[in-house]
C-alpha positions in Angstrom: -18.5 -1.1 -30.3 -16.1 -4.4 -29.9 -15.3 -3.9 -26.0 -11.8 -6.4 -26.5 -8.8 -6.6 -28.9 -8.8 -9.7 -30.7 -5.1 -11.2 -29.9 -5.3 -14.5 -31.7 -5.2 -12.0 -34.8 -2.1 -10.7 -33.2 -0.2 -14.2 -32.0 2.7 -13.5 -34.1 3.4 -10.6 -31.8 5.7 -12.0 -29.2 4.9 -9.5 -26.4 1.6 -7.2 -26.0 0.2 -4.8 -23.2 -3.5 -5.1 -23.0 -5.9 -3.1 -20.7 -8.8 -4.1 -17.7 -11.0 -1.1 -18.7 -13.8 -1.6 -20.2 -12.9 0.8 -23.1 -10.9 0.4 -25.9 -9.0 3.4 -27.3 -9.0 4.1 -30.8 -5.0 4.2 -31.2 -2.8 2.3 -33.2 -1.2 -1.2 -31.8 2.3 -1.2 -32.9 4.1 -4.8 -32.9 7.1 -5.1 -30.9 10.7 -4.7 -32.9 11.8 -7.9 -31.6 11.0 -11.8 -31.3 11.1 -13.5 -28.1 13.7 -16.1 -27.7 11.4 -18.2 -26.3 8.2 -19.5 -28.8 5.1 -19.1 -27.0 5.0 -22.9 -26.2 5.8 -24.2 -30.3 2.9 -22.4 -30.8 0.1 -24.3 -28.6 -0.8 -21.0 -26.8 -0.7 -17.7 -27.5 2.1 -15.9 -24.9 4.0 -17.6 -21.9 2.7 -15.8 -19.6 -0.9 -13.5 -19.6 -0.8 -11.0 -17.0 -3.9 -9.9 -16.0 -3.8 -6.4 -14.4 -0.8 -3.3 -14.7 -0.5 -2.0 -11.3 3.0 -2.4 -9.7 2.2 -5.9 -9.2 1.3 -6.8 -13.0 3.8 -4.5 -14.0 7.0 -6.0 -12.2 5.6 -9.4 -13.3 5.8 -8.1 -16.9 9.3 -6.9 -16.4 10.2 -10.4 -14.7 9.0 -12.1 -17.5 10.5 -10.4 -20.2 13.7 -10.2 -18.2 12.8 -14.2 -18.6 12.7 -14.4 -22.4 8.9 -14.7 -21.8 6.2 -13.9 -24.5 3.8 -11.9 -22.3 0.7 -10.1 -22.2 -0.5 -7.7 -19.9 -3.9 -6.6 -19.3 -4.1 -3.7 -17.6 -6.6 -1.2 -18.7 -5.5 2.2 -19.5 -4.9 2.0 -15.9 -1.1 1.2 -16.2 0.2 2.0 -12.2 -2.9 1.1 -11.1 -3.9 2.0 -7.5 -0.2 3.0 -6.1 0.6 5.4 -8.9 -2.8 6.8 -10.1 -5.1 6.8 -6.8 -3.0 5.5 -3.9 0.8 5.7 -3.2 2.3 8.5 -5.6 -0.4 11.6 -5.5 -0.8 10.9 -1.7 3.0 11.4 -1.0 2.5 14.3 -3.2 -0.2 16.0 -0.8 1.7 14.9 2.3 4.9 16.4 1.0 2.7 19.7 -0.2 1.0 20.2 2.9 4.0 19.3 5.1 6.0 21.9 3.8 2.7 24.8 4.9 3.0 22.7 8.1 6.7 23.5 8.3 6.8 26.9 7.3 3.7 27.9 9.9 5.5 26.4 12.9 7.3 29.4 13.7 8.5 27.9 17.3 9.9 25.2 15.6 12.0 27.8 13.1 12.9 30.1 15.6 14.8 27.2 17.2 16.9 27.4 14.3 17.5 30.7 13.8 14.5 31.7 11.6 11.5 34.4 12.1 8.3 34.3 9.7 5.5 35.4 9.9 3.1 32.6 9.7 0.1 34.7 8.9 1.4 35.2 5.3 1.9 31.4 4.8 -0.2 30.6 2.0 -0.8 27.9 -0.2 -2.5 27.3 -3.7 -5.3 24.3 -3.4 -5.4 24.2 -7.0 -1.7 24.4 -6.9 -1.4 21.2 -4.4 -3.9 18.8 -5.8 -2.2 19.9 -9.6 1.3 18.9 -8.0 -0.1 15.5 -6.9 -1.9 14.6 -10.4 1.0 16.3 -12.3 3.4 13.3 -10.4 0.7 10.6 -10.6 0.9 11.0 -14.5 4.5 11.5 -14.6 5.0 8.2 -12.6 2.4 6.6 -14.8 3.9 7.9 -18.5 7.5 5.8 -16.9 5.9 2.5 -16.3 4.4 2.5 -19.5 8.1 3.5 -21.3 9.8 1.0 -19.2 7.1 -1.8 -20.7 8.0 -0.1 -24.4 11.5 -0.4 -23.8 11.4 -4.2 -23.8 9.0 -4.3 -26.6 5.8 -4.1 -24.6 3.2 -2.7 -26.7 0.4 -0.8 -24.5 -3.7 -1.8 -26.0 -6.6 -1.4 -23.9 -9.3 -4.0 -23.4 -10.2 -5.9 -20.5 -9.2 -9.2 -19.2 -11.3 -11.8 -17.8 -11.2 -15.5 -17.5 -13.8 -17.6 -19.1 -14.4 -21.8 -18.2 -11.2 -23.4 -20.5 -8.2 -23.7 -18.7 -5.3 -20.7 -19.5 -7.9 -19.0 -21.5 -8.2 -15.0 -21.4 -11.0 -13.4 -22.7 -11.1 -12.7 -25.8 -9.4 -15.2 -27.6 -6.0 -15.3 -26.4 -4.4 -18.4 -24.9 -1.4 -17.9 -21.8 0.6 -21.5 -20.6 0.5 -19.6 -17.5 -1.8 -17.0 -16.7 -1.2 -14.5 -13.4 -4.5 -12.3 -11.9 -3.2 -9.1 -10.4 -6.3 -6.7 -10.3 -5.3 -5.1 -7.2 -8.1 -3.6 -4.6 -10.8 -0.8 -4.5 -11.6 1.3 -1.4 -14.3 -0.5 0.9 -17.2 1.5 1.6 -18.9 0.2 4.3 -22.9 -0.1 4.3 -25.1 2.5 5.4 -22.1 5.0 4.2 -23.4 7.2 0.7 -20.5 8.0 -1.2 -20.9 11.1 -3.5 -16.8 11.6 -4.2 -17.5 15.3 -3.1 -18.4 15.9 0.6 -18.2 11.9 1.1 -15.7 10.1 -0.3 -12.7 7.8 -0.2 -9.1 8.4 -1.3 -9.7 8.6 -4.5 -11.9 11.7 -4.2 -9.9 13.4 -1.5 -6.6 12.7 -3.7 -8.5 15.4 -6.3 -8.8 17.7 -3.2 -11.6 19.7 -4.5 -12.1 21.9 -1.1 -10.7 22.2 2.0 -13.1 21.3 4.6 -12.9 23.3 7.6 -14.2 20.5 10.0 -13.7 16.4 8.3 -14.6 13.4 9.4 -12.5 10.7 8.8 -13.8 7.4 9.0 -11.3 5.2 10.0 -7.8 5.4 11.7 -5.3 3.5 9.7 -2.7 4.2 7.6 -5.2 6.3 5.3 -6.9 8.2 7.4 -3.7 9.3 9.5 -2.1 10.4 6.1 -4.6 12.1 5.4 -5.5 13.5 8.8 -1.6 14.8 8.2 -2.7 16.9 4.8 -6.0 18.3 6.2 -4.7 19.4 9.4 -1.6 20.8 7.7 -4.0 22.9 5.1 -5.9 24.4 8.2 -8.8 21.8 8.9 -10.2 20.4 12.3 -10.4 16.6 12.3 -12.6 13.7 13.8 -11.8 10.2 13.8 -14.5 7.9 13.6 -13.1 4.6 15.0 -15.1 1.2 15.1 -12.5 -0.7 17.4 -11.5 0.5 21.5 -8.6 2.2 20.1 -7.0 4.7 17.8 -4.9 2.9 15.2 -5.9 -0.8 15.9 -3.4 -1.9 13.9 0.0 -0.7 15.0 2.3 -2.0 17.8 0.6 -0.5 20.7 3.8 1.5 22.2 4.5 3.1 18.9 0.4 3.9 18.9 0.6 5.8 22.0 3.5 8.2 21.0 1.4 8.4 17.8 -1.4 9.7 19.1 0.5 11.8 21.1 2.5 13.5 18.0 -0.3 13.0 15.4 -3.1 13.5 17.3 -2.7 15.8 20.5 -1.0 17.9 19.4 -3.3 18.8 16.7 -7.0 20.2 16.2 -8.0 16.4 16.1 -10.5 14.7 18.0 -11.8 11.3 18.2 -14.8 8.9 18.7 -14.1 5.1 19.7 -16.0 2.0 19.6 -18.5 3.2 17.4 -19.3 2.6 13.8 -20.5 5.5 11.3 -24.2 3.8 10.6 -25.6 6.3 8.2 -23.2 8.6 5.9 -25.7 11.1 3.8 -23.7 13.7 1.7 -23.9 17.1 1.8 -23.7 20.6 -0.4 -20.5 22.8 0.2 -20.8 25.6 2.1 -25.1 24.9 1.7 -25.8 21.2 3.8 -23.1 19.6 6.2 -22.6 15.8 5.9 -24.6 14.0 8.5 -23.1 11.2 10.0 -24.9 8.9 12.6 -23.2 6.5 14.7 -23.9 3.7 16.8 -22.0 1.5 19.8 -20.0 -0.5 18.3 -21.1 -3.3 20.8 -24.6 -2.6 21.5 -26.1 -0.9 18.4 -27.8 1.4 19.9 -27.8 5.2 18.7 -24.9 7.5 20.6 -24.3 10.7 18.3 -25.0 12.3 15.3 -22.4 14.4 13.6 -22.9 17.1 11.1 -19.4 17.9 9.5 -18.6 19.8 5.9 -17.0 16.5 4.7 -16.0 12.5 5.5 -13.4 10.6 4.5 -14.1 6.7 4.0 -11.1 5.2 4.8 -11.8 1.7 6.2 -9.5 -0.4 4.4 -10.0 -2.0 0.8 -11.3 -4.9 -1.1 -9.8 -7.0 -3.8 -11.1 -6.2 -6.9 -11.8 -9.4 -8.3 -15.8 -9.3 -9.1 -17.0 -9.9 -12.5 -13.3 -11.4 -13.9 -14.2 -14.9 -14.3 -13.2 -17.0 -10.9 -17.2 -18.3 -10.5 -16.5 -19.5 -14.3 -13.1 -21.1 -13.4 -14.9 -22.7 -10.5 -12.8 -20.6 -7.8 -14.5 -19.9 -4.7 -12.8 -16.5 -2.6 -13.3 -15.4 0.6 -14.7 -11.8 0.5 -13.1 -11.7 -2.7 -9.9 -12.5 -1.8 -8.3 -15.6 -4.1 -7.1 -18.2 -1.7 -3.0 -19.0 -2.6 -0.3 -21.2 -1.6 3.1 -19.9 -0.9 4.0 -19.9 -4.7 1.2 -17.6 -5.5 -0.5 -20.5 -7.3 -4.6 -20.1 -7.0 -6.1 -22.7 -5.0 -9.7 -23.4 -5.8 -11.5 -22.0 -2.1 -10.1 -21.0 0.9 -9.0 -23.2 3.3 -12.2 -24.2 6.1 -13.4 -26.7 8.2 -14.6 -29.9 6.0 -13.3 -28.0 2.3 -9.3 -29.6 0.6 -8.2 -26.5 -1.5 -7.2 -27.9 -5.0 -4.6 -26.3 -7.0 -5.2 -24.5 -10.5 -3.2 -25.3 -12.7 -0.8 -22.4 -14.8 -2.9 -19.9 -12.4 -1.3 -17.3 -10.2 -3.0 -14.5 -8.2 -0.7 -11.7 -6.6 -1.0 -8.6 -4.7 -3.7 -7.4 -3.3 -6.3 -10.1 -4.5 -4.6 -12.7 -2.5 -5.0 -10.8 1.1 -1.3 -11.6 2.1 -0.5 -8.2 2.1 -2.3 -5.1 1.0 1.4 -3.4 -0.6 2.4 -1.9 -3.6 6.1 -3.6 -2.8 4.8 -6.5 -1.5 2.5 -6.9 -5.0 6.2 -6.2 -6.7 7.6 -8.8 -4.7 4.8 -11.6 -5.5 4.9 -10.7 -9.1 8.6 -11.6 -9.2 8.4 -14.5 -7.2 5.3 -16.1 -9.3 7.8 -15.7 -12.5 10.6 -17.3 -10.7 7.7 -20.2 -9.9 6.9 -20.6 -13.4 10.5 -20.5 -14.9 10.8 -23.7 -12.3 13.0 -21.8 -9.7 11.1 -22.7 -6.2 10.5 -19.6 -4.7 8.9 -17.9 -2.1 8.6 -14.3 -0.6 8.8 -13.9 2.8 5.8 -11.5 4.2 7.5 -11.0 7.9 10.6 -9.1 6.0 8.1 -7.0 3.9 8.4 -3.4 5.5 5.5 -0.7 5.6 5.5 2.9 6.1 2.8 5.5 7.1 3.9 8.7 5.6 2.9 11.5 8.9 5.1 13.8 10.0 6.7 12.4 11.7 6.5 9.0 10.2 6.1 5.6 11.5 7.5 2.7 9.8 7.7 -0.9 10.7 8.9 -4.4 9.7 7.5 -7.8 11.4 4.8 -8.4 14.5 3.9 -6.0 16.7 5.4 -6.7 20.2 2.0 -7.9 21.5 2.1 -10.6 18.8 5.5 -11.3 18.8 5.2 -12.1 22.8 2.4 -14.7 21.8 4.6 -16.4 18.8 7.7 -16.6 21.4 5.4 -18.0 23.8 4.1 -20.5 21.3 7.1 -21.5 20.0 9.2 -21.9 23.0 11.8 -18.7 22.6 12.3 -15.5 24.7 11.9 -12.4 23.1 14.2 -9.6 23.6 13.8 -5.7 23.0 15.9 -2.9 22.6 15.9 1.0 22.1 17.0 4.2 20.3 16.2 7.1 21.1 15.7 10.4 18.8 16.1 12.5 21.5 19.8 12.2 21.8 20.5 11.9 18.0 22.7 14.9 16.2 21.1 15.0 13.1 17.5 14.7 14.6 18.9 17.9 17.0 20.3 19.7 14.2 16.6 19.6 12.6 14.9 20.0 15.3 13.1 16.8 15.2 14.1 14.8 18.1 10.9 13.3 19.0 10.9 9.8 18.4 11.7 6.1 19.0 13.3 3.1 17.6 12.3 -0.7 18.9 14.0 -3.7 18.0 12.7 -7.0 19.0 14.9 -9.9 18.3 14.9 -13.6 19.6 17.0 -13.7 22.5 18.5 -17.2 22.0 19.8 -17.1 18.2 19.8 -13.1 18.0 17.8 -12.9 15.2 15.8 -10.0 14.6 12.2 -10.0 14.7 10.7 -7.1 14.2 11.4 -3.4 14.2 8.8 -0.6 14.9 10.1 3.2 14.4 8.3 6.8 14.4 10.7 9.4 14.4 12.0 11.6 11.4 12.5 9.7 7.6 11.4 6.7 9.9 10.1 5.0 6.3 14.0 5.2 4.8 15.8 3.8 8.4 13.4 0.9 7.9 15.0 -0.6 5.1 18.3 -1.7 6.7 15.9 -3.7 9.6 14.1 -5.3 6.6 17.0 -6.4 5.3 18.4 -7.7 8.3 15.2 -9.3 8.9 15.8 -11.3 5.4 19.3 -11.9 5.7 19.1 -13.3 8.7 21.5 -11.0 10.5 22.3 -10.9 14.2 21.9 -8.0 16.6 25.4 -9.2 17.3 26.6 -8.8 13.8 24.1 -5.6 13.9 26.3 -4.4 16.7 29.2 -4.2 15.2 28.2 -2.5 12.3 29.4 0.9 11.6 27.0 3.5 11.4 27.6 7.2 9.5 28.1 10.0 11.7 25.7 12.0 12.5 23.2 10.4 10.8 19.5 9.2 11.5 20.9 6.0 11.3 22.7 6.2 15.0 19.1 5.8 16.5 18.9 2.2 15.0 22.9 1.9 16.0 21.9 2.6 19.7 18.9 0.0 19.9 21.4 -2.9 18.0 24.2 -2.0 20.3 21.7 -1.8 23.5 20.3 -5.3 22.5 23.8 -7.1 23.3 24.5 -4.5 26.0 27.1 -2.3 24.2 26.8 1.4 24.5 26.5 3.8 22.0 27.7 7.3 21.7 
């Protein structure tokens, strides 16, 4: 069986979707209704643009390029979505929202507050019912993307795409003037760690939630494993964190952290090991053989505990997925993977080290999560767009610090920007003085009225020109309130002009209101 779709037998065909499995399905290909308005170079190459990858990153590419007048095609693998919609993003909001509402309707403090008795004992909940929701969404999500890329003609064949040694070559046999890698990142399983997708696995396997474990491990505390510490805890389980660094959530600003683990954490039946790495991960049987899980100091190696758990999470961050797709045949060195690029998105040929001068690749472009700038579905959106606008000639560039990213607990913690221990170092360096500000959900009406006033809001802006720097929330719908600091973090906008901004009342919003008007010592209601 022929693993790839010819396309030089299909160059008339102005725009075509092609797949990065390794499968071809027996369907039809359709050609597209229309003709480009743009040839595909007088005919010296096959399509404008060959995308190589259809997550959200290869996908709003597509769009972009189409939107362009470009011929394009788009390898992407059956997997159309790719991690965010199938295995990431989409299902996971679907188990948090699931599980959040059992969460909800057990807290019978919390509704008594408001007026309303149940009896939490006769809370139930269908696992079936949950992980069905998430898949049922995943697809639906999935099924949109691809009419979206019909809708402007895009025709959907799978195939894979590699590179091969000649320059704007695609394997097999199509020709791009410009050719853009998106093929997005896998979960990184760590070594020593067995991985069965069962007892052991990563977030792909826990997004099929086949069982409920009534004691997991979760190997890592980042945005994963809190998510998913959020579903399991919800649905009934007890949790361990398994953390390799000093502290809980490494990654976060370290004030938000703290109320974190105090909301997240605490108050749950979660517990936690520090400073130690998971050495050996063996899988077990359901209900027969517990997982076995042997860790060691983090520091000195040396053997501290062994853990015997129904089931482990392995959620300790990703990997590009860039093996076997034809960089060593390009000549492209990455590091761990990850394809070294300049602001434009344009490959360079290594990363950038002591005694090594990165050359540029020609009509190549990597975006999203290959390119380690930052692991997002919105920022692999954002790079997509931006490597379109590069090859229409339109100089462009995104800018990472106004990228904002959201963990989805309850309640959830967003942010936009450094965290305030490394936006102390860059005021520092560069010769500024930082400012910070606060809003409180505590005294907010709408986070009264639900009965979710726990919470903060921090602002940190550059004292001298009042721009804003970063913004760090955990409260309720923290992920939507983000948005307007993003923004203002793009724009350019004052606190001063923040200020004076009116605000809806009563809204969530007043919590941001309070920590703009705070920052220029205004008072809010």
């Amino acid at each position: 069986m022929k693993l790839y779709v010819s396309l030089r037998t299909l160059a008339s065909v102005s725009t075509l979707v092609v797949a990065t499995s390794a499968f071809v399905s027996p369907g039809s290909v359709k050609v597209p209704s229309f003709s480009s308005s743009l040839s595909a170079s007088d005919g010296e190459f096959d399509f404008d643009v060959a995308i190589i990858g259809c997550g959200v990153g290869g996908h709003g590419a597509a769009l972009h390029s189409r939107g362009q007048g470009l011929s394009t095609a788009v390898f992407s693998g059956g997997d159309v979505g790719g991690t965010c919609v199938n295995r990431g993003c989409v299902p996971s909001k679907a188990l948090l929202a699931a599980s959040g509402r059992v969460r909800d309707m057990k807290d019978t403090a919390h509704l008594e507050s408001l007026g309303i008795q149940v009896d939490a004992a006769s809370v139930n909940y269908s696992r079936e019912g949950i992980a069905a929701h998430a898949k049922n969404l995943a697809n639906r999500v999935k099924g949109n993307l691809e009419n979206s890329l019909i809708a402007l003609g895009c025709e959907v064949v799978e195939g894979r795409g590699m590179l091969t040694a000649n320059p704007q070559e695609v394997k097999d046999e199509a020709t791009g003037k410009d050719v853009i890698l998106a093929p997005g990142s896998i979960p990184f399983v760590p070594p020593g760690v067995t991985v069965d997708e069962k007892t052991v696995y990563t977030s792909d396997g826990a997004l099929e939630l086949g069982f409920v474990p009534e004691w997991v491990a979760i190997i890592g505390s980042g945005y994963i494993g809190l998510e998913f510490s959020d579903v399991y805890t919800a649905l009934g389980s007890e949790v361990t964190f398994i953390e390799a660094m000093d502290t809980l959530m490494p990654t976060f600003d370290r004030e938000i952290a703290k109320q974190a683990e105090r909301l997240l954490i605490r108050d749950r039946p979660i517990d936690f090991r520090t400073g130690v790495f998971a050495s050996e991960v063996t899988p077990g049987i359901p209900g027969v053989k517990p997982v076995t899980i042997k860790m060691i100091d983090a520091k000195t190696k040396e053997h501290v505990e062994t853990l015997e758990v129904d089931a482990a999470m392995i959620a300790t961050g990703r990997v590009p997925n860039t093996a076997n797709m034809g960089l060593v045949e390009r000549g492209i060195e990455t590091n761990r993977g990850f394809v070294n690029v300049n602001g434009k998105m344009q490959v360079l040929s290594c990363p950038e080290a002591e005694g090594s001068v990165p050359e540029l690749i020609p009509n190549l472009y990597c975006i999203g999560d290959a390119n380690g700038k930052m692991m997002l579905a919105h920022a692999a959106s954002a790079h997509g767009i931006s490597a379109i606008e590069n090859i229409c000639g339109r100089s462009h560039e995104v800018n990472h610090n106004a990228i904002p990213a959201a963990c989805f607990t309850h309640p959830e913690i967003s942010m936009v920007g450094p965290t305030e221990e490394q936006a102390i170092e860059m005021a520092e360096k560069e010769g500024w003085t930082l400012g910070k500000s606060q809003g409180s959900f505590r005294a907010n009406s709408k986070a009264l009225a639900e009965g979710e006033s726990a919470g903060m809001a921090k602002v940190l802006f550059n004292k001298e020109t009042g721009n804003v720097v970063a913004v760090h929330i955990i409260g309720l719908h923290a992920a939507d309130l983000i948005q307007e600091c993003a923004n203002a973090v793009a724009a350019g906008t004052t606190v001063q002009e923040l200020s004076m901004i009116v605000h809806t009342h009563p809204t969530l919003s007043e919590v941001l209101d309070e920590a703009f008007k705070g920052a220029v010592g205004m008072s809010a209601h």
